[in-house]
DOTORTI-372963 format. One record per residue: residue number from 1; chain; x, y, z of N, C-alpha, C, O, CB in turn. Coordinates in nm, 4 decimals. Glycine has a CB too. Example, Ala and Ser with C-alpha at 12.3 -4.5 7.8 and 13.67 -1.06 7.14 Angstrom:
2
+-----+--------+----------+----------+----------+----------+----------+----------+----------+----------+----------+----------+----------+----------+----------+----------+----------+
! num ! cadena !     n_c1 !     n_c2 !     n_c3 !    ca_c1 !    ca_c2 !    ca_c3 !     c_c1 !     c_c2 !     c_c3 !     o_c1 !     o_c2 !     o_c3 !    cb_c1 !    cb_c2 !    cb_c3 !
+-----+--------+----------+----------+----------+----------+----------+----------+----------+----------+----------+----------+----------+----------+----------+----------+----------+
!   1 !      A !   1.3190 !  -0.5690 !   0.7800 !   1.2300 !  -0.4500 !   0.7800 !   1.3200 !  -0.3300 !   0.7800 !   1.4236 !  -0.3319 !   0.8465 !   1.1308 !  -0.4473 !   0.9046 !
!   2 !      A !   1.2850 !  -0.2250 !   0.7080 !   1.3670 !  -0.1060 !   0.7140 !   1.2900 !   0.0030 !   0.7870 !   1.3409 !   0.1138 !   0.8039 !   1.4084 !  -0.0598 !   0.5725 !
+-----+--------+----------+----------+----------+----------+----------+----------+----------+----------+----------+----------+----------+----------+----------+----------+----------+
//
This chain:
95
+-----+--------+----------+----------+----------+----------+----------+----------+----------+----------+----------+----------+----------+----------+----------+----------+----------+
! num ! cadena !     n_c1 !     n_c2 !     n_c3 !    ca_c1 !    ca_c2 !    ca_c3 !     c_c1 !     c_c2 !     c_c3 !     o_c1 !     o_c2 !     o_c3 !    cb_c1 !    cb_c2 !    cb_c3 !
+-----+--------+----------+----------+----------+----------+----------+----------+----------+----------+----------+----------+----------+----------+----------+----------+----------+
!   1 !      A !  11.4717 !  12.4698 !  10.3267 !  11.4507 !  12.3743 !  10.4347 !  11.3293 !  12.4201 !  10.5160 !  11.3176 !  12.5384 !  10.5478 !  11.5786 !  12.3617 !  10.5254 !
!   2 !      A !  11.2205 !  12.3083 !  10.5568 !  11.1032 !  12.3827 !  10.6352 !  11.1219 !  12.3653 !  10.7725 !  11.1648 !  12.2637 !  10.8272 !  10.9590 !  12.3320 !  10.6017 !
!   3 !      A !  11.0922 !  12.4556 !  10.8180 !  11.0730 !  12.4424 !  10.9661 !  11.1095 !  12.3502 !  11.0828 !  11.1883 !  12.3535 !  11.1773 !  10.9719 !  12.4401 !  10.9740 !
!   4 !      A !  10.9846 !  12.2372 !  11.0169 !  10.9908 !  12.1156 !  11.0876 !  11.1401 !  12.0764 !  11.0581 !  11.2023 !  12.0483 !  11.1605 !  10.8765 !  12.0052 !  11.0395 !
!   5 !      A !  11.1818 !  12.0716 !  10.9897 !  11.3431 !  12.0106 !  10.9408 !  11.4624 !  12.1108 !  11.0063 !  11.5815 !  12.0838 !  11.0222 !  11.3649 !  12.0173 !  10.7409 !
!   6 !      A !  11.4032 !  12.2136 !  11.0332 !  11.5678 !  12.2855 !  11.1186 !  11.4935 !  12.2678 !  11.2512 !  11.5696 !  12.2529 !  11.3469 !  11.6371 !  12.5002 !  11.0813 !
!   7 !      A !  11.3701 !  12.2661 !  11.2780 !  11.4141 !  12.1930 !  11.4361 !  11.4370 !  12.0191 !  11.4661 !  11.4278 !  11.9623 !  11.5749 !  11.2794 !  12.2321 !  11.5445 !
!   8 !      A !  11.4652 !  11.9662 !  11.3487 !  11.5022 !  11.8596 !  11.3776 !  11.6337 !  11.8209 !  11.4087 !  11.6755 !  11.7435 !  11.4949 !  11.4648 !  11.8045 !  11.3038 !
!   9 !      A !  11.6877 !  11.8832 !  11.3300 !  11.8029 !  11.9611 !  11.2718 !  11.8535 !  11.9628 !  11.4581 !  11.9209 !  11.8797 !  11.5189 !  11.7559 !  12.1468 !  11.1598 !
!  10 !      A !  11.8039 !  12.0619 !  11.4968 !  11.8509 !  12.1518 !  11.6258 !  11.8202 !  12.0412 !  11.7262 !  11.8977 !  12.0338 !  11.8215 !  11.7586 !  12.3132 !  11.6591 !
!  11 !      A !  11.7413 !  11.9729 !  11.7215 !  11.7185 !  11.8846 !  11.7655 !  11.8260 !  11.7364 !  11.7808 !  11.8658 !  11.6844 !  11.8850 !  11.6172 !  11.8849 !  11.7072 !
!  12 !      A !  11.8459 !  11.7059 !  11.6752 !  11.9638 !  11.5977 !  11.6422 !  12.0886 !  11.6328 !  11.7061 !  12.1554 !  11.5532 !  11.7721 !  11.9968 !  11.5852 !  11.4861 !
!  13 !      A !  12.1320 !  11.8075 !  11.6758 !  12.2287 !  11.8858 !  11.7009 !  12.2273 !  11.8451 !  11.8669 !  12.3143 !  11.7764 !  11.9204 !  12.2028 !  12.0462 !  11.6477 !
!  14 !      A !  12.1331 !  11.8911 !  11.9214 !  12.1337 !  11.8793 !  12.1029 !  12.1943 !  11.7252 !  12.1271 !  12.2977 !  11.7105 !  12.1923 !  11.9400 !  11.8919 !  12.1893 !
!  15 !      A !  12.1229 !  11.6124 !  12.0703 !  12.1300 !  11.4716 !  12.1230 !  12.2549 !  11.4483 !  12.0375 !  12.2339 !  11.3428 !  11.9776 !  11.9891 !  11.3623 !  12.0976 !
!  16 !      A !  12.3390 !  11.4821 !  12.0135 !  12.4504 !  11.4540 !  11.9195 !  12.5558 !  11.5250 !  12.0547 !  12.6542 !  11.4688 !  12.1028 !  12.4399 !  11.5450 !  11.7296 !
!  17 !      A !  12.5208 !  11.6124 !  12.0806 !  12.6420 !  11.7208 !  12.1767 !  12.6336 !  11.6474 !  12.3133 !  12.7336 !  11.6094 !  12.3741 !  12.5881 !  11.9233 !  12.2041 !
!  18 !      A !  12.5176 !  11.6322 !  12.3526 !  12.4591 !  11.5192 !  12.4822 !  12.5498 !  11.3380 !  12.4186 !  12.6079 !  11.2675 !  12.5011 !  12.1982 !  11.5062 !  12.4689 !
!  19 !      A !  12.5436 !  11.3103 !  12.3151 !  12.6138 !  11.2322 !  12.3278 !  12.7670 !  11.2534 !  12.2639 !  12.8348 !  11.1623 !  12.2165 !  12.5433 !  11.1389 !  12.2911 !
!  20 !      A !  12.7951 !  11.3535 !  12.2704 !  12.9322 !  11.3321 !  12.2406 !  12.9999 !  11.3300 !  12.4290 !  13.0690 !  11.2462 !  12.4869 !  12.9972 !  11.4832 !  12.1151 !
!  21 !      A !  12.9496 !  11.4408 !  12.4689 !  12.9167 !  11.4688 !  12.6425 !  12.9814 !  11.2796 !  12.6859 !  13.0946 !  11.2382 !  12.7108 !  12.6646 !  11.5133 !  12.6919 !
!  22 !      A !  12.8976 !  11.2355 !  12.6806 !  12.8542 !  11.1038 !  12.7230 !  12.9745 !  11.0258 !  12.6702 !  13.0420 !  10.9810 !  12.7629 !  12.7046 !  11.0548 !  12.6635 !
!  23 !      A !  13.0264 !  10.9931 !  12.5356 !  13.0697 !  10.9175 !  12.4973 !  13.2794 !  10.9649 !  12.5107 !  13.3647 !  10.8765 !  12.5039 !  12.9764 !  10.8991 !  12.3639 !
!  24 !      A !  13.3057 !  11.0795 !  12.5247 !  13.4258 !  11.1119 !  12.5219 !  13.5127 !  11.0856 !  12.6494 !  13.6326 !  11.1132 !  12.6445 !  13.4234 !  11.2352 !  12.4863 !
!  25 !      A !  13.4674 !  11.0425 !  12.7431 !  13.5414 !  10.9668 !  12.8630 !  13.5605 !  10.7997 !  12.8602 !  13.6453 !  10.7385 !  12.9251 !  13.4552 !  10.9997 !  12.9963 !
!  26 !      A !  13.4628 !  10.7417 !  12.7709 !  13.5206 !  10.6181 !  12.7438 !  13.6186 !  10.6325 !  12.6149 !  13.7126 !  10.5531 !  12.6174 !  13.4053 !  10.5121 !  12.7227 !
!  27 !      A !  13.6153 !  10.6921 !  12.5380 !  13.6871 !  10.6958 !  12.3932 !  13.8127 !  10.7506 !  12.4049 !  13.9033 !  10.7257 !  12.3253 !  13.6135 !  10.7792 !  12.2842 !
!  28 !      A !  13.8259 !  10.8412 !  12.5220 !  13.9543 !  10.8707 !  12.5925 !  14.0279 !  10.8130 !  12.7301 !  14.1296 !  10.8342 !  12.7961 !  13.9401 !  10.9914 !  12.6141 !
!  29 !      A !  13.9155 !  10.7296 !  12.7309 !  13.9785 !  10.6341 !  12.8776 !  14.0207 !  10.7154 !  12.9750 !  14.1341 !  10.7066 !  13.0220 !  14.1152 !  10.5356 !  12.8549 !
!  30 !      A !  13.9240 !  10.8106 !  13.0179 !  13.9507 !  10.8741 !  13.1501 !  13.8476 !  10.9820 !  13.1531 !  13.8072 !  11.0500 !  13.0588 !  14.1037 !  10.9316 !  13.1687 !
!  31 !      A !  13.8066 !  10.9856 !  13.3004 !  13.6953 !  11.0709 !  13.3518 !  13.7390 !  11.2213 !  13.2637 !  13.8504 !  11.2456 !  13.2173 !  13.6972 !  11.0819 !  13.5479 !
!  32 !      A !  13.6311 !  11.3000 !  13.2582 !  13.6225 !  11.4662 !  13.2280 !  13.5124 !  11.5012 !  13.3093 !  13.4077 !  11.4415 !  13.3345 !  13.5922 !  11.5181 !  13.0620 !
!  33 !      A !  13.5774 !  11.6585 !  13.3608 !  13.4410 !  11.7311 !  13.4637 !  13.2881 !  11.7903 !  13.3644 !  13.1714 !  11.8078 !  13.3992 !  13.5236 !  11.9110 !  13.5583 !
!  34 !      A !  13.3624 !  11.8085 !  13.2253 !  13.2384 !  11.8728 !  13.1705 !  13.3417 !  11.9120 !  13.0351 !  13.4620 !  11.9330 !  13.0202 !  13.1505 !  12.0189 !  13.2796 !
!  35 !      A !  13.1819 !  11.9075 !  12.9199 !  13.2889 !  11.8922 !  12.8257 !  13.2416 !  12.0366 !  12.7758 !  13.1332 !  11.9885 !  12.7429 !  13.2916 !  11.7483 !  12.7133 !
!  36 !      A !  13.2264 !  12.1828 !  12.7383 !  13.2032 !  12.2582 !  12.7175 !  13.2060 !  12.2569 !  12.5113 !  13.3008 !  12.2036 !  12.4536 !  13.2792 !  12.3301 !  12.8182 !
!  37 !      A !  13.0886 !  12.3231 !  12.4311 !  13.1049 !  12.3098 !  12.3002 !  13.2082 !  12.3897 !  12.2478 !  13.2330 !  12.3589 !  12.1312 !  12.9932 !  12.3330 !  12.2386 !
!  38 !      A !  13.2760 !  12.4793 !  12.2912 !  13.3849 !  12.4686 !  12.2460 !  13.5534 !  12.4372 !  12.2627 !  13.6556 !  12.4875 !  12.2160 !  13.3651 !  12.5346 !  12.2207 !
!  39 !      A !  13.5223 !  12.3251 !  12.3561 !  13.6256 !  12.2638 !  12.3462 !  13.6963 !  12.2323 !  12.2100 !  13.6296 !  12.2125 !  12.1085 !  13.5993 !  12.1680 !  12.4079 !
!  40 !      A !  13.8779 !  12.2268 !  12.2106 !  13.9087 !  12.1810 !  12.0944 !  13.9392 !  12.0110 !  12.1141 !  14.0131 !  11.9501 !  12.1915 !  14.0300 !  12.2712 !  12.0400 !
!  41 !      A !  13.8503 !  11.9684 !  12.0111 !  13.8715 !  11.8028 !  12.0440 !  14.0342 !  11.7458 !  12.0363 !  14.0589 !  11.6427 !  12.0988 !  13.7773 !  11.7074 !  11.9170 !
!  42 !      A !  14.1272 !  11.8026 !  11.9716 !  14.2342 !  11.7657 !  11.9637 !  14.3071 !  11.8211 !  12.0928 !  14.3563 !  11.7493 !  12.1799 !  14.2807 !  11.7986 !  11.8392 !
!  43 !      A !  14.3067 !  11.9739 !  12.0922 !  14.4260 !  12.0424 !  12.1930 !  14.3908 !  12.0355 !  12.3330 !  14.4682 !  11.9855 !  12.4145 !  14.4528 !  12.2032 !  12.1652 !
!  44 !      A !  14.2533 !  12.0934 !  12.3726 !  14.2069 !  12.0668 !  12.4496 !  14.1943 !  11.9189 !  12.5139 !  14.2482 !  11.8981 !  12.6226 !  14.1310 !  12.1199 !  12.4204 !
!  45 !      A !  14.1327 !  11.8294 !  12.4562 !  14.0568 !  11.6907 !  12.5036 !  14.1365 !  11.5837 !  12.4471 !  14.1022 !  11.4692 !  12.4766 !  13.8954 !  11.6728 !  12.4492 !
!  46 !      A !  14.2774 !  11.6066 !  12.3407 !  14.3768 !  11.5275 !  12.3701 !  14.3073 !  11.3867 !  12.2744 !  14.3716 !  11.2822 !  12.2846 !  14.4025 !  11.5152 !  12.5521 !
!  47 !      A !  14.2191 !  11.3846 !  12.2120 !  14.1723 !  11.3119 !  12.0875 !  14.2464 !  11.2852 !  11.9600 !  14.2733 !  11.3663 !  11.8714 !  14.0710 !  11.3734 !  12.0471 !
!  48 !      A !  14.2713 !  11.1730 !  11.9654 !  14.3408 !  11.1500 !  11.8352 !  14.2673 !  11.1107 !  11.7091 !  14.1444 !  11.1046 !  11.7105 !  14.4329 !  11.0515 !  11.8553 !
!  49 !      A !  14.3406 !  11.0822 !  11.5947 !  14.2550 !  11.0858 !  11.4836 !  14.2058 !  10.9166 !  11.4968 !  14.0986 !  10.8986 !  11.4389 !  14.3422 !  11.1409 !  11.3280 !
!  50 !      A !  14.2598 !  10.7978 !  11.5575 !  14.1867 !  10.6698 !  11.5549 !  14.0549 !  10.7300 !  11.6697 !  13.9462 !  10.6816 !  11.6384 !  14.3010 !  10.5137 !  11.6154 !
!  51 !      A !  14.0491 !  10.8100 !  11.7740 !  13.8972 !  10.8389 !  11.8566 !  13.8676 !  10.9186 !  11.8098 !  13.7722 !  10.9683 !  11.8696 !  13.8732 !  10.8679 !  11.9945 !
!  52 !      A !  13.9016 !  10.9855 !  11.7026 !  13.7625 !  11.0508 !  11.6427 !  13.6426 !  10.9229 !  11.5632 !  13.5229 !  10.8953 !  11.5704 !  13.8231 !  11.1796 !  11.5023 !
!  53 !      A !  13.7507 !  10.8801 !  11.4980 !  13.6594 !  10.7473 !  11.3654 !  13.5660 !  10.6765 !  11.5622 !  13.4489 !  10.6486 !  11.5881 !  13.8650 !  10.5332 !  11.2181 !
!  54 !      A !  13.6704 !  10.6752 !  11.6343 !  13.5880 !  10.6012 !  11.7464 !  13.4982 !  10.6438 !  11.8078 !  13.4227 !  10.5698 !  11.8708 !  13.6440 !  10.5653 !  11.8360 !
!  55 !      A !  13.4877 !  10.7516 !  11.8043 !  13.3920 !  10.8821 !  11.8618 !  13.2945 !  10.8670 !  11.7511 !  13.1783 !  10.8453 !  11.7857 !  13.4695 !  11.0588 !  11.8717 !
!  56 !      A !  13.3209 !  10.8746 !  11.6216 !  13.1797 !  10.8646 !  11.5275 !  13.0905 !  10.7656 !  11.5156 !  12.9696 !  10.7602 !  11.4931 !  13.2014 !  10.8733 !  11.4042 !
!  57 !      A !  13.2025 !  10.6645 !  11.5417 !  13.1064 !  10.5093 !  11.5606 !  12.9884 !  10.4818 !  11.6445 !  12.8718 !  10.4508 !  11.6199 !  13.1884 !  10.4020 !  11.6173 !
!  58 !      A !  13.0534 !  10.5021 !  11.7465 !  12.9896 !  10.5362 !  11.8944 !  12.8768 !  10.6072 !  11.8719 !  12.7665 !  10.5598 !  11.8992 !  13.0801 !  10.6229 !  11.9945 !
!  59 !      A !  12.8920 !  10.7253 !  11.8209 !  12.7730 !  10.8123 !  11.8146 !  12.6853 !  10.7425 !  11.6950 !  12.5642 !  10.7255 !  11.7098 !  12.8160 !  10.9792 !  11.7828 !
!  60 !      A !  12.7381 !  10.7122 !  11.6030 !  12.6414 !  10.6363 !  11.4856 !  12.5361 !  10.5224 !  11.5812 !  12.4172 !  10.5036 !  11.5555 !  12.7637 !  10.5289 !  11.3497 !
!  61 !      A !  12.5952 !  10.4708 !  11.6680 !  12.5473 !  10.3262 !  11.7460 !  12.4667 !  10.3764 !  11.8040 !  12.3514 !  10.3411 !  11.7793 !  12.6355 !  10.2373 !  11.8410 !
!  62 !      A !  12.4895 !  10.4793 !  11.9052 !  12.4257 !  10.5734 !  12.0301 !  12.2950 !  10.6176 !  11.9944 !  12.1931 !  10.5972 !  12.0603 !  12.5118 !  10.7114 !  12.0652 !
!  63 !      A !  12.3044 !  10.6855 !  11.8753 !  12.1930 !  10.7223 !  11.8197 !  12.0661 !  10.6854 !  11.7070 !  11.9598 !  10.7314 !  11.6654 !  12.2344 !  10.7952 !  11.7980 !
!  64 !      A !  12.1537 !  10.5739 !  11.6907 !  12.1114 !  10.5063 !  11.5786 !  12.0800 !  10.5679 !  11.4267 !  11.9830 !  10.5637 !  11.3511 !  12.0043 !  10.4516 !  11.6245 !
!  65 !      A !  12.1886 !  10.6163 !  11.4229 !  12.2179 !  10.7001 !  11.2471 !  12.2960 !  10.6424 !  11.2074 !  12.3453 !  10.5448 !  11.2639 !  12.2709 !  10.8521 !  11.2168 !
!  66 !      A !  12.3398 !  10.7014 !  11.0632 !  12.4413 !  10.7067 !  11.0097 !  12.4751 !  10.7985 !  10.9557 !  12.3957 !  10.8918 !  10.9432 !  12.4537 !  10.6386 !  10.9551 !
!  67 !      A !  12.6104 !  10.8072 !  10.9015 !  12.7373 !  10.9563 !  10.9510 !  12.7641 !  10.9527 !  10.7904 !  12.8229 !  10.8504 !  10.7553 !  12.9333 !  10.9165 !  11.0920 !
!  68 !      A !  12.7392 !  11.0250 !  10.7077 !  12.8396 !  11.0410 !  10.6219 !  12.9995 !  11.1409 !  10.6453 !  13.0091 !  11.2621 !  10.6645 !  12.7580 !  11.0898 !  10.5170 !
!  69 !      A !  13.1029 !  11.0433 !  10.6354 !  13.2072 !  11.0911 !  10.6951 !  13.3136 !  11.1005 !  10.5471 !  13.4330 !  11.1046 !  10.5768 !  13.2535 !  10.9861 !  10.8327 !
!  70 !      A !  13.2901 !  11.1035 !  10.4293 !  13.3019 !  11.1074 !  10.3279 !  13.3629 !  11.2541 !  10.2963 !  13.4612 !  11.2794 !  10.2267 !  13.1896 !  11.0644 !  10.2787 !
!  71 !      A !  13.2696 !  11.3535 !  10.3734 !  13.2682 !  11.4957 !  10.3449 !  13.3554 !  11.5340 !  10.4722 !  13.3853 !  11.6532 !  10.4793 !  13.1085 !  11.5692 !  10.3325 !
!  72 !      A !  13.3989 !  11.4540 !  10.5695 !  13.4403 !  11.5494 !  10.7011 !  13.5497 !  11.6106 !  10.6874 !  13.6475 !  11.5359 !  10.6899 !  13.4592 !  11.4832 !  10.8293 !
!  73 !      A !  13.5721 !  11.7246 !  10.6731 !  13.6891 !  11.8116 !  10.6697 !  13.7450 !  11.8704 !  10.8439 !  13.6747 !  11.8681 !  10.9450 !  13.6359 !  11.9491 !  10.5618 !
!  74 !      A !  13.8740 !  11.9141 !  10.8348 !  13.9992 !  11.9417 !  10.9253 !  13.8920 !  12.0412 !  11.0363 !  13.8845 !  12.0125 !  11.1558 !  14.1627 !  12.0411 !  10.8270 !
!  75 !      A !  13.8187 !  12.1515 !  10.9791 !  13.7204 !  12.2546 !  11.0657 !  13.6269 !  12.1657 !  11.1636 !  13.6008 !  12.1749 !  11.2835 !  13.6115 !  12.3522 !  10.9549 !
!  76 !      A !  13.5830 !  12.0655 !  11.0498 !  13.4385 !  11.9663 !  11.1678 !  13.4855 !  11.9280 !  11.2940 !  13.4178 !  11.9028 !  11.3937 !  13.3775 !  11.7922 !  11.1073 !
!  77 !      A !  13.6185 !  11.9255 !  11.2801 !  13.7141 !  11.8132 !  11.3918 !  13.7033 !  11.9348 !  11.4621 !  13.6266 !  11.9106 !  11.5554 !  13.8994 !  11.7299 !  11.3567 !
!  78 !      A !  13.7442 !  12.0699 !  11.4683 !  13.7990 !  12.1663 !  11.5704 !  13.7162 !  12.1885 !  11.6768 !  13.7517 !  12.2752 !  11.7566 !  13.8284 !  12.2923 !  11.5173 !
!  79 !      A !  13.6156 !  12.1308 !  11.6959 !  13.5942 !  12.1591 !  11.8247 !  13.4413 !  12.0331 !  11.8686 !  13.3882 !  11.9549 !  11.7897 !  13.5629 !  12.3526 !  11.8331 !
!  80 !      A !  13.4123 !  12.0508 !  11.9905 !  13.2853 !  11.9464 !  12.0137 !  13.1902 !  12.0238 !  11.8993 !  13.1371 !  11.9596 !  11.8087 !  13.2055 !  11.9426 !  12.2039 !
!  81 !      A !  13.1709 !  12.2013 !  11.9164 !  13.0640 !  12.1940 !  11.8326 !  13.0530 !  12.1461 !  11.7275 !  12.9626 !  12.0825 !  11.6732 !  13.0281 !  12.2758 !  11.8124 !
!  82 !      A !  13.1825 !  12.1891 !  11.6878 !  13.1694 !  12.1759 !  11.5110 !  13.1637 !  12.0234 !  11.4501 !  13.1390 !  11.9936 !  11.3332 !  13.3174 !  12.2497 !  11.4324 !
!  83 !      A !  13.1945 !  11.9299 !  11.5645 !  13.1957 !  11.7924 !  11.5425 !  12.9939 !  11.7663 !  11.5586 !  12.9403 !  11.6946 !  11.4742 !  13.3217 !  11.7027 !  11.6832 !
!  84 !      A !  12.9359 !  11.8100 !  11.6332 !  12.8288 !  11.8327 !  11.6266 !  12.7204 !  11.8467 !  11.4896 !  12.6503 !  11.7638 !  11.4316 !  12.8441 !  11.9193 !  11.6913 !
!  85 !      A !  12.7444 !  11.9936 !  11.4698 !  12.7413 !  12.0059 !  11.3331 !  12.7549 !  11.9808 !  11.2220 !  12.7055 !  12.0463 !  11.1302 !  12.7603 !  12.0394 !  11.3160 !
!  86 !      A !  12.8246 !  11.8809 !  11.2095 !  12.8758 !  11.8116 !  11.1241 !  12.7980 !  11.6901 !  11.1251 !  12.7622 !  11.6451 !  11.0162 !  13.0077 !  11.7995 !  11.1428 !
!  87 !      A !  12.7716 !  11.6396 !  11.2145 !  12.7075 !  11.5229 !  11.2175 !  12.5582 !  11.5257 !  11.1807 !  12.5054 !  11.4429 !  11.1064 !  12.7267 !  11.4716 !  11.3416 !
!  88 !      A !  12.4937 !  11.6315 !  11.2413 !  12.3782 !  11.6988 !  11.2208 !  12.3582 !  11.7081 !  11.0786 !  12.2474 !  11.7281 !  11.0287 !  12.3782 !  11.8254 !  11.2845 !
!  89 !      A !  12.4352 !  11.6977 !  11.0309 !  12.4030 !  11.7838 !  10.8934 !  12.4249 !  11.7077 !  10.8046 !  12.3963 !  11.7323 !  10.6874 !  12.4785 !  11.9079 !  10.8600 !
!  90 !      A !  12.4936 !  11.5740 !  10.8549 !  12.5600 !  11.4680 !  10.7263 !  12.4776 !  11.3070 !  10.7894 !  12.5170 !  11.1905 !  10.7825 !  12.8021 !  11.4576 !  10.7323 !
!  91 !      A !  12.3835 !  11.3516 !  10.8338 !  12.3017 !  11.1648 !  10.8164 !  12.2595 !  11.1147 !  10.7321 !  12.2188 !  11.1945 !  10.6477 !  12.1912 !  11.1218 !  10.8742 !
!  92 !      A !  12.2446 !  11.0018 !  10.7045 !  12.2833 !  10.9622 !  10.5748 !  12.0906 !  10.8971 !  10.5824 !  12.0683 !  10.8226 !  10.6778 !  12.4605 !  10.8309 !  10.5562 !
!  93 !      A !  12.0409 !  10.9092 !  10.5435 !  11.8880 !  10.8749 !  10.5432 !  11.8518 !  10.7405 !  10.5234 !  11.8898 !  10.6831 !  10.4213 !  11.8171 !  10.9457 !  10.4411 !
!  94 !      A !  11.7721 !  10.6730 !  10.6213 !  11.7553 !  10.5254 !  10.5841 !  11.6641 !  10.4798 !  10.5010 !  11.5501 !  10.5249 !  10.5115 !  11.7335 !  10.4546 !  10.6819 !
!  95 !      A !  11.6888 !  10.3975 !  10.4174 !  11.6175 !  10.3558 !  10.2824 !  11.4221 !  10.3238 !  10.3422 !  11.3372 !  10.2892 !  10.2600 !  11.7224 !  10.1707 !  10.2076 !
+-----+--------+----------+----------+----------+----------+----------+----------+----------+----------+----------+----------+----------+----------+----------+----------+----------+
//
């Protein structure tokens, strides 16, 4: 991977965490003081598995990507970062 591509990478990563930030008080229908990256999206922040798919949408819209969610395994979910990361890493490239 060159350069330019892991800071895009790190890049996507930031505006992905900024909008998860953003988007997890409507998707949970209620204010949060701050969402810290390692929060656990389930235990912690009380996310169920229909606001996660709602949480990805959102962010697909927000940012204007798309998610391959094909690959998302039980770890991606455990926390904001790793939901991050995951996303970062699985856009699906536009034709």
């Amino acid at each position: 991977m060159s350069d330019s591509a892991v800071r895009t990478d790190a890049e996507l990563r930031g505006q992905v965490l900024r909008s998860i930030g953003d988007l997890l008080p409507r998707v949970l229908k209620r204010e949060l003081a701050e969402v810290p990256e390692n929060a656990c999206l389930f235990d912690d922040l009380g996310l169920t598995s229909a606001g996660t798919l709602e949480l990805i949408l959102e962010l697909e819209e927000s940012l204007d990507i798309q998610v391959d969610v094909e690959e998302i395994g039980e770890d991606d979910l455990r926390s904001v970062a790793s939901l991050a990361d995951f996303v970062a890493g699985h856009v699906i490239p536009e034709d």
